[in-house]
N, C-alpha and C positions, 0 to 999 in steps of 0.2 A: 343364171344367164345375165350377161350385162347389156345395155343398148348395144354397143361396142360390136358384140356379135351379130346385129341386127344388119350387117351389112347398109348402114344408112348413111346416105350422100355426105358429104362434109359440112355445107350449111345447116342440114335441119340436127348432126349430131353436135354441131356446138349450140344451136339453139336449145337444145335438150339439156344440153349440159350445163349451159346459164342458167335455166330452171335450176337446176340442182340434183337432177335427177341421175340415175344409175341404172339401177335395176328394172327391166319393167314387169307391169304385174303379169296373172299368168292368160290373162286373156288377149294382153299385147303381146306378147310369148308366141302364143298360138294364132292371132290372126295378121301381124305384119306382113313376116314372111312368106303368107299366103295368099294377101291382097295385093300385094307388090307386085306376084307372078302373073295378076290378071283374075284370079280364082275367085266365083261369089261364094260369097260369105253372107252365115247365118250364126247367128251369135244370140244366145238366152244369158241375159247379165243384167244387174242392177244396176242402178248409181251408185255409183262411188268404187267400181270396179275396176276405172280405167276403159271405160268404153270409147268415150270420145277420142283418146289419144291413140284406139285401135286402128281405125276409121281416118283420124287426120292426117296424122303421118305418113302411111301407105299413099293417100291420095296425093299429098303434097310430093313424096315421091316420084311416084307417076307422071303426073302433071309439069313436073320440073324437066321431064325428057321431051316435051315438044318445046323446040327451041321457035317456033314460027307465031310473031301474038298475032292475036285475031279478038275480037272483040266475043267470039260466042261462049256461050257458058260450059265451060267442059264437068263441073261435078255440081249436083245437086244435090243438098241435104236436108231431107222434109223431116220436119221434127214438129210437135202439135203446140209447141206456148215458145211464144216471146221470150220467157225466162230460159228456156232453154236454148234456144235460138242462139239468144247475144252468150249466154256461156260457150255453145259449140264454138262461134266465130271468134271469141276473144282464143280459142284454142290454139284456133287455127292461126291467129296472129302471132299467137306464141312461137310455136313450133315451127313456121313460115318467115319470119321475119327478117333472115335472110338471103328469099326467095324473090323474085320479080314476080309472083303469082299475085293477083290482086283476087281479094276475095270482099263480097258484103253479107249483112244479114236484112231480109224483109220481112217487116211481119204488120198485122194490121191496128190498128188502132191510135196513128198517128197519120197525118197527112203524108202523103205518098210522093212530093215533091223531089226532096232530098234523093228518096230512095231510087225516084224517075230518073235525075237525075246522074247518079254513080253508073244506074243499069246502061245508060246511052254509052258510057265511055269504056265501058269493056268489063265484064267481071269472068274470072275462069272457074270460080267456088262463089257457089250461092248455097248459102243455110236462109231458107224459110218454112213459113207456114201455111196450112193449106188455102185459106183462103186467100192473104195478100198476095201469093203465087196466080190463082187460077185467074184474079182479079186483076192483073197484069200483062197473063197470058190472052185473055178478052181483048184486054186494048191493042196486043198487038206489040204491046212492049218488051216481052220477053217470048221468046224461042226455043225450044229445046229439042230440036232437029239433028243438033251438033253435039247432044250431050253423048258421053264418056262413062260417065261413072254417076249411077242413082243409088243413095245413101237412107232407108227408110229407120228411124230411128225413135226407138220407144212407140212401136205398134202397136202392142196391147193397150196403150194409154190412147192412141188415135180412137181407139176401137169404145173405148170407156167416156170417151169426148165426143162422139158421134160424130168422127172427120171420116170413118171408113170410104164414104163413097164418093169424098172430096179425093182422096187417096188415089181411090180405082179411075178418076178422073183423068188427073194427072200420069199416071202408070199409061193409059191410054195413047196420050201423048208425046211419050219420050221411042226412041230408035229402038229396033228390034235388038241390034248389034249395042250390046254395052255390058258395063260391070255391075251389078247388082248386087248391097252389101245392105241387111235386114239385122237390126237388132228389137228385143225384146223381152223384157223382163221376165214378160210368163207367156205361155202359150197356148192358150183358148182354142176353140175347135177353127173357130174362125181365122183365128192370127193363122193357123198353122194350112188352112187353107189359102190363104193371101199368099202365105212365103210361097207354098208349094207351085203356084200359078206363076213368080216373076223369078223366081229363082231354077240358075241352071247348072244340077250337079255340084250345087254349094257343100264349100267344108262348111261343119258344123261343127260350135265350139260351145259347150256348155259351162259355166263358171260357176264352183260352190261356193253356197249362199255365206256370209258369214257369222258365225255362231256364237259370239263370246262379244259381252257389253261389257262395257267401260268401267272399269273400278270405281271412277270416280261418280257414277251412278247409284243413289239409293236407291233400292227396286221393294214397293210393298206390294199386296195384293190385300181387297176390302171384297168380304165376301157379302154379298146383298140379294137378295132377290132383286128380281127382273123389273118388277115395277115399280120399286123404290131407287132406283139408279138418280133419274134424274133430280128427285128429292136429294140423296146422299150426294151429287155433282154441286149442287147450290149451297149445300149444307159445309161443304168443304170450302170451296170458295169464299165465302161468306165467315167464317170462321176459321179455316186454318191455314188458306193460300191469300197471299196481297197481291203475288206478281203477277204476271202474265203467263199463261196456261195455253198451249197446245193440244188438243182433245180430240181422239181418233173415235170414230164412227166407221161400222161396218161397211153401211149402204148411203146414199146421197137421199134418201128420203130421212133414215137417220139423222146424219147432221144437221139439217132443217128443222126437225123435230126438237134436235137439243137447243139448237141457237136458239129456237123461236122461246123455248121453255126459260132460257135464260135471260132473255130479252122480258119475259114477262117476269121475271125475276131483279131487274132493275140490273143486271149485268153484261157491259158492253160486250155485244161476243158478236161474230159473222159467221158462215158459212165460206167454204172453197169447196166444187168438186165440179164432176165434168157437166153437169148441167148448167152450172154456171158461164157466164160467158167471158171470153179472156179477160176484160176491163174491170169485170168486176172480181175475177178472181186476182188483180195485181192490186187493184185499189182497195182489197181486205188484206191482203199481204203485206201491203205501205201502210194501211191504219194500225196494223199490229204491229210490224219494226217499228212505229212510230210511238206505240204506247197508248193510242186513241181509242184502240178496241184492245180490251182486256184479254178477251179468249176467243181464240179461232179454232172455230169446229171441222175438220178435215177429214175426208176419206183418204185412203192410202196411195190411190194412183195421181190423187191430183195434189198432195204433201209430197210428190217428188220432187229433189231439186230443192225446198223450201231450206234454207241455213241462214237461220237467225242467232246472230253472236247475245250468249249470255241468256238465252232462252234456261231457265229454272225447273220449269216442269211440263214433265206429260204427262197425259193421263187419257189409259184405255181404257175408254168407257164401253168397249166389248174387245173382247181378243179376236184376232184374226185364224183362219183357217190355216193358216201358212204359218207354220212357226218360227222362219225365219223373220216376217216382218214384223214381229216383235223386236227384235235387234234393229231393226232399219227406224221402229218409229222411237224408240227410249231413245235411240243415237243421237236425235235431233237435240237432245239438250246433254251436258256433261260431255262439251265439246273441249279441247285445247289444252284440257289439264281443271277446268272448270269443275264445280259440283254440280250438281242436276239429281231430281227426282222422276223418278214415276211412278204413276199409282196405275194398280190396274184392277178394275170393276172387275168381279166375278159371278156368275149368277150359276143355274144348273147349265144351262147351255156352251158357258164358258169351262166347263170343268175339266173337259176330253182336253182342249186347246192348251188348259193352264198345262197340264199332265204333258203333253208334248213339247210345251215350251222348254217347261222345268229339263226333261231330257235333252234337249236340243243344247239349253247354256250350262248343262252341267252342276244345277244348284236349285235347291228351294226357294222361291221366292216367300221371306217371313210375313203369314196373315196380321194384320192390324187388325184387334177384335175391337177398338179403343175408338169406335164411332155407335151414333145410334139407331142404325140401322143393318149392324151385325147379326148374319145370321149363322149356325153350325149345321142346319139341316141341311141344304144342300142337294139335290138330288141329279147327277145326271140325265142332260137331254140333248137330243139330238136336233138341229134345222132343217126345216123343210124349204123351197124356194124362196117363200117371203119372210123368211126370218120365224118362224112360229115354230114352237118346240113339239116336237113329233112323237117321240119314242123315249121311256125311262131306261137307266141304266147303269151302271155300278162305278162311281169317279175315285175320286180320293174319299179312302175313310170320313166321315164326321163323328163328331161327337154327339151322343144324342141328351148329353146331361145339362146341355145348354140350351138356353129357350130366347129368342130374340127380345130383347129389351123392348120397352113401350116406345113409340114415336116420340112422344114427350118430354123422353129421357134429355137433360141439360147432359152437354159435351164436360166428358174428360179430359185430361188432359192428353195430349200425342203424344204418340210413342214412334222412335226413328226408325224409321224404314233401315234395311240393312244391304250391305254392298257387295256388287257382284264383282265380276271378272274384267280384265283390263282389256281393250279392245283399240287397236291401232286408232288413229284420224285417219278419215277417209281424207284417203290423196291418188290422184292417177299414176303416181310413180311413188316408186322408196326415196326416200330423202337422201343424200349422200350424207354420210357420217362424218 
């Protein structure tokens, strides 16, 4: 399918088409021509899927048939971080820019002046966040009486930031009579309860994950036990990586645990995750593009969105339950045609994960036995709520002729990780050829 067929007004398809774009992916496929009609929509997609441009376009569509201005906010886009925010609205500039729709982004953590400011003179699209919204709506400032179209976007991540009941606040708020359009990475009992409550007779568009990393990615796997992780994390660092390192933690007690272990390790690292508070997760994101802080310890819902040019390496200091975010978190480096590494910590717990991942991309990822804290035993286990391995049980073969080397042991030399599969750049569109 081309734009072309999208039936899309003449302004936003040559704005589209300066882009460079053609083709849209299959989740703008499936929810334009559906949003367009008025129809809410419910959408499970990732970043880098093309969801924003699901979502803008349709609205800006819509929005370009009331010929009458009025200062009130006709679509609202609540999304949980600044980062994403000023990405939405820069979308929307894109795709919009030769519309007379005026649109802004709010969000907290800057004085409110400017933003007081634009809001008196009329906005028809507002992307913010939950708090600079409700905090605006207090004063009296903002209204949404007259809105049209509410845009809830990246839910499961409100849910993991603990915005949910700032959420249900606002939802509160808005007209009985409007378009409700919900996206969501994944869908928790919760998420799927929220959609169910605002959403009426939504299409639902599910997008598959995607499964194939980057060629230009070396992908190893270090098998260790559990409670030498964070030993073999400093051991690597400190002897085989200089650059700046990206490091994925399951839980947000996690991350804190490793920062703090490498902090007492003389190694500038931070944490990011929803417990964190926005300022502080931008100001570890700007000391790391900056080079200030060496490694940033990330959970997976609050690493969304994160794209740092030239980033070298990841490394999954536990696998995820989800085998596609394995793809999503190696992605972040062996960007543009770039090289990029990942290492990924295995212990028994990790074993089922590695075994699904490996099916998922279609390849072995090759063991590095060439650290000192190599082990071949191995044994399959299952987690319980808090992370605590529960249950034995049968993974990948080991070898039982190998015995884990002493702590003491002085480092070998490395040995090169080996390379997977080619995997597009994430783009909201095909590039035109």
């Amino acid at each position: 399918m081309n734009f072309t067929d999208l039936n899309l007004i003449d302004p936003i398809a040559k704005a589209i088409q300066e882009q460079g774009y053609t083709n849209p992916t299959p989740i703008q496929e499936k929810s334009i021509p559906e949003i367009i009609k008025g129809r809410d929509f419910l959408g499970c997609a990732q970043t880098g899927t093309g969801k924003t441009a699901a979502f803008a376009i349709p609205i800006l569509q819509n929005l370009s048939k009331n010929k009458t201005p009025n200062k009130n906010i006709k679509a609202l886009i609540l999304t949980p971080t600044r980062e994403l925010a000023i990405q939405i609205e820069e979308n929307i500039n894109a795709y919009g820019k030769y519309l007379p729709l005026r649109h802004l982004v709010i969000f907290g953590g800057v004085k409110q002046g400017n933003q007081e400011a634009a809001l008196r003179k009329g906005v028809d699209i507002l992307v913010a966040t939950p708090g600079r919204l409700l905090d605006f709506i207090a004063q009296g400032i903002i209204s949404l009486k007259n809105l049209e179209i509410f845009v809830l976007d990246e839910a499961d991540r409100m849910l993991d930031m603990g915005f949910v009941h700032d959420v249900k606040r606002v939802i509160k708020l808005l007209p009985q009579k409007r378009q409700t359009l919900f996206f969501s990475a994944t869908m928790p009992a919760e998420i799927q309860k929220l959609a169910g409550s605002i959403l009426n007779n939504p299409v639902k568009v599910e997008v598959t994950p995607v499964s194939s990393t980057a060629e230009t990615i070396k992908q190893s796997v270090y098998f260790v036990e559990r409670e030498d992780k964070l030993n073999l994390l400093t051991h690597i660092l400190k002897n085989d990586i200089s650059d700046s390192v990206l490091v994925f933690a399951r839980t947000k007690h996690g991350a804190d645990k490793i920062a703090k272990k490498l902090q007492k390790d003389n190694i500038s690292t931070e944490a990011i995750h929803g417990n964190k508070s926005q300022n502080a997760r931008q100001n570890a994101l700007n000391n790391f593009k900056s080079g200030k802080t060496r490694v940033l310890v990330a959970t997976d819902i609050a690493a969304r969105g994160i794209d740092i040019d030239e980033l070298k390496y990841v490394v999954n200091f536990e696998l995820s339950d989800v085998s596609e975010t394995y793809v999503h978190r190696i992605g972040r480096t062996g960007r543009a045609g770039a090289e990029g590494t990942s290492i990924s910590f295995v212990d028994g717990l990790d074993l089922l994960n590695l075994k699904n991942t490996e099916k998922l991309i279609g390849m072995k990822i090759p063991i590095i036995k060439d650290h000192p804290f190599h082990t071949d035993n191995l044994v399959a286990q299952k987690r319980d709520s808090n992370n605590k391995p529960v249950a034995a049980g049968g993974g990948r073969p080991q070898s039982s002729n190998s015995s884990r080397p002493p702590r003491n042991k002085k480092k070998p030399g490395t040995a090169a990780p080996a390379i997977g599969f080619k995997k597009p750049k994430n783009k909201n569109f095909t590039r035109k050829k």
